[in-house]
C-alpha positions as protocol buffer text, in pm:
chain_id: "A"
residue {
  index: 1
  type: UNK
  ca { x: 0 y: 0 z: 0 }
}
residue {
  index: 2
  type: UNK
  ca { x: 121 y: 363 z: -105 }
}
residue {
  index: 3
  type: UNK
  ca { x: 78 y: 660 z: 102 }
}
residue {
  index: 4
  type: UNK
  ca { x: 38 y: 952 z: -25 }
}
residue {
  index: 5
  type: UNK
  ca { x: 270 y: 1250 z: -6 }
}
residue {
  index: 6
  type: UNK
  ca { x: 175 y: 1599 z: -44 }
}
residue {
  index: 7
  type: UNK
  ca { x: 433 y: 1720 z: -267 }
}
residue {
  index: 8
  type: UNK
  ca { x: 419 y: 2089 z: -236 }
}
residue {
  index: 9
  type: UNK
  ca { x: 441 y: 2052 z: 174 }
}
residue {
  index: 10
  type: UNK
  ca { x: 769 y: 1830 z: 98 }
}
residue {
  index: 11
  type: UNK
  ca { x: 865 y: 2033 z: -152 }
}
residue {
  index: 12
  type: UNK
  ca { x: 827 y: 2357 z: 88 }
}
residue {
  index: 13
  type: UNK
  ca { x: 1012 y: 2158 z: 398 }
}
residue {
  index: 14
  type: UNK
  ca { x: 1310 y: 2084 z: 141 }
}
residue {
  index: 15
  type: UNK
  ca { x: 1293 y: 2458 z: 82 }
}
residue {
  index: 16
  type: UNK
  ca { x: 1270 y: 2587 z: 422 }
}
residue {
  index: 17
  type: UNK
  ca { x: 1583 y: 2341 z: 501 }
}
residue {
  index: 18
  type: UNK
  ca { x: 1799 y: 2450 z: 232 }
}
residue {
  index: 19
  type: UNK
  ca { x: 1710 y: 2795 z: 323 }
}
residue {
  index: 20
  type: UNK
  ca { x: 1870 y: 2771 z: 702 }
}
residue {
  index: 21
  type: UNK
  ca { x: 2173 y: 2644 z: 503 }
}
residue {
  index: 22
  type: UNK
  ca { x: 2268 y: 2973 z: 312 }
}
residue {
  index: 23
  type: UNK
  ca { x: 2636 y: 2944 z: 393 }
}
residue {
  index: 24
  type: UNK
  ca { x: 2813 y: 2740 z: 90 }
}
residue {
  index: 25
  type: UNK
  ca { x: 3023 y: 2500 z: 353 }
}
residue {
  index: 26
  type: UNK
  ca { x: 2669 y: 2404 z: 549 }
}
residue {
  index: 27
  type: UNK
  ca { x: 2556 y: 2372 z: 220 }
}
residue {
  index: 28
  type: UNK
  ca { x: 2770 y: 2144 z: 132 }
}
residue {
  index: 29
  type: UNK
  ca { x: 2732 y: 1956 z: 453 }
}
residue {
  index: 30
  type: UNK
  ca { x: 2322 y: 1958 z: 362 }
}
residue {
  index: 31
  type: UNK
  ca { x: 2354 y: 1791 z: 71 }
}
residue {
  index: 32
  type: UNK
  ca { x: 2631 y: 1477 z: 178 }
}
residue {
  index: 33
  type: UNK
  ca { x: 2369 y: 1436 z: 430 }
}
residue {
  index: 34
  type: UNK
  ca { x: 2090 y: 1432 z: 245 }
}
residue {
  index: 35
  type: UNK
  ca { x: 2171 y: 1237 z: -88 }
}
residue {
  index: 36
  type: UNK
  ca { x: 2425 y: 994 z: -157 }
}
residue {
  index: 37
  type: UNK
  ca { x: 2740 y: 1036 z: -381 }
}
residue {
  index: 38
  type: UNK
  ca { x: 2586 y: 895 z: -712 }
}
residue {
  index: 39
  type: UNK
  ca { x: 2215 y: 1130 z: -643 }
}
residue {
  index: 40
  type: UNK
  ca { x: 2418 y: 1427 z: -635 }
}
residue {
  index: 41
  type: UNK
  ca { x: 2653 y: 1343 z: -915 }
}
residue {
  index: 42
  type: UNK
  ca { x: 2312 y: 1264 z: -1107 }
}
residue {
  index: 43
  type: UNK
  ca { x: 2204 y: 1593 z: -1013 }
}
residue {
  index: 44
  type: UNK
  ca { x: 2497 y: 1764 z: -1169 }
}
residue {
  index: 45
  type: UNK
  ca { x: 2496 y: 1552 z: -1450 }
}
residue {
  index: 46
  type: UNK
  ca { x: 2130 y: 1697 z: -1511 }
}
residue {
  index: 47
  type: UNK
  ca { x: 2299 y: 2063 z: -1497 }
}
residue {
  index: 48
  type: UNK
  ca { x: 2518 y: 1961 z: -1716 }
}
residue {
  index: 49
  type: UNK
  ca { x: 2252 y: 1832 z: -1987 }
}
residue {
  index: 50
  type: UNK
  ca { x: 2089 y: 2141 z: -1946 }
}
residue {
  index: 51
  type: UNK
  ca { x: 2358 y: 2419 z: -1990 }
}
residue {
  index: 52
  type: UNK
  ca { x: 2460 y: 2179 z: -2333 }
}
residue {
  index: 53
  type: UNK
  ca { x: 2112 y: 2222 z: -2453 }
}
residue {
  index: 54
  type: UNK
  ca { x: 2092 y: 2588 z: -2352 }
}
residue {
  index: 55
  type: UNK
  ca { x: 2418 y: 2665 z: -2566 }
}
residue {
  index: 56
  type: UNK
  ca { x: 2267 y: 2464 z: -2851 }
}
residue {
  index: 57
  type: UNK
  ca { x: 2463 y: 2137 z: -2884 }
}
residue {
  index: 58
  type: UNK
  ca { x: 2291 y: 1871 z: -3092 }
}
residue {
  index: 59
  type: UNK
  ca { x: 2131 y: 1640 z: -2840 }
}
residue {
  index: 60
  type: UNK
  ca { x: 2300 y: 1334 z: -3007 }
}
residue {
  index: 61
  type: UNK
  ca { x: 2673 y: 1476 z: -2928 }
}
residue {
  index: 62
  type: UNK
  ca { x: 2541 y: 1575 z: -2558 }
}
residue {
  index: 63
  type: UNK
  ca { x: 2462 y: 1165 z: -2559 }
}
residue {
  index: 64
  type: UNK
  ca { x: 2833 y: 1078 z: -2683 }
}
residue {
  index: 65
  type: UNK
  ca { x: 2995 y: 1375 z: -2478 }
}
residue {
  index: 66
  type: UNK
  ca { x: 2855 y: 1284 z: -2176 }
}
residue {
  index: 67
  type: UNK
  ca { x: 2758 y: 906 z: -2218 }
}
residue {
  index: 68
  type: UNK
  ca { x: 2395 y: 964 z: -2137 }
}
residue {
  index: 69
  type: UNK
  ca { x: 2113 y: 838 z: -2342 }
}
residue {
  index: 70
  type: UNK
  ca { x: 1863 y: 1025 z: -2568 }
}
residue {
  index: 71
  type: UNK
  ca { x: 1616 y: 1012 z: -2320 }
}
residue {
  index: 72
  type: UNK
  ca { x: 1777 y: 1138 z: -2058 }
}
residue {
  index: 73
  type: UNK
  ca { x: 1828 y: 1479 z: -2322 }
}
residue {
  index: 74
  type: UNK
  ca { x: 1519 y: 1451 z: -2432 }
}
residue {
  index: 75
  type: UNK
  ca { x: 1374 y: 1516 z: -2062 }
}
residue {
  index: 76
  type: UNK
  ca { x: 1646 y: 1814 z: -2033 }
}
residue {
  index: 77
  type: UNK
  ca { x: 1509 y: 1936 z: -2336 }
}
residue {
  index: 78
  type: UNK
  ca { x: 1157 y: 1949 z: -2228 }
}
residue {
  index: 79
  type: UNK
  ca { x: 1220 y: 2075 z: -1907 }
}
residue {
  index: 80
  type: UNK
  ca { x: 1395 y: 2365 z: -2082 }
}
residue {
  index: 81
  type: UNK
  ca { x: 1057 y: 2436 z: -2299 }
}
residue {
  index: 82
  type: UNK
  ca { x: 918 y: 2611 z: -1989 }
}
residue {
  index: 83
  type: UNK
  ca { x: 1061 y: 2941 z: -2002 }
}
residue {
  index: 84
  type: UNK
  ca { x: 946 y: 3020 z: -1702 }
}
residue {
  index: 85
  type: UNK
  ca { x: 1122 y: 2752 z: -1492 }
}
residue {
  index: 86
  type: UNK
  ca { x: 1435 y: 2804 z: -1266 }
}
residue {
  index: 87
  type: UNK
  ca { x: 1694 y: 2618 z: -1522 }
}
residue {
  index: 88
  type: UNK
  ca { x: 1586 y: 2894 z: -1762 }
}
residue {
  index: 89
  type: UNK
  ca { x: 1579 y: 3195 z: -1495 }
}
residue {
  index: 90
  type: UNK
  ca { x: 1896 y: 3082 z: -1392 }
}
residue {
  index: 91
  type: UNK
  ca { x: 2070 y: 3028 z: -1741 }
}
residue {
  index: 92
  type: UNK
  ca { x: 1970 y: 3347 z: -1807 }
}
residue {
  index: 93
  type: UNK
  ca { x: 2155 y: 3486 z: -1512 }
}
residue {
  index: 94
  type: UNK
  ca { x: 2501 y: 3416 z: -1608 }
}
């Protein structure tokens, strides 16, 4: 049996959490505590994916480049669709 989980109360603990952690080295700290080695580097990876897409690499190079499947770009790709989301606000800022 499931339960179900509210995912915009998680969602707004996560954020109140990482909000207390505002210095980079507690930061840090946060996230080795939170997710394991291969989440985070899976998180980065993602990054990655997106800031390729962003700068307009073919998706099938990002594949080879990064030895990542299609679908894993294709996801980045979509998520990058929503101009309004924070990979794009945040692209944006650099």
């Amino acid at each position: 049996m499931y339960r179900y989980i509210d995912m915009s109360s998680s969602s707004l603990v996560l954020l109140r959490l990482f909000e207390q952690a505002s210095r980079k080295k507690l930061l840090r700290e946060l996230l080795d505590d939170l997710f394991t080695p291969a989440e985070i580097e899976d998180f980065a990876l993602r990054w990655r994916i997106i800031q390729e897409l962003h700068s307009g690499a073919p998706q099938r190079s990002i594949a080879q480049k990064l030895h990542v499947s299609l679908s894993k770009i294709t996801r980045g790709s979509r998520v990058l669709l929503n101009n309004r989301g924070a990979f794009t606000r945040l692209l944006h800022k650099k």
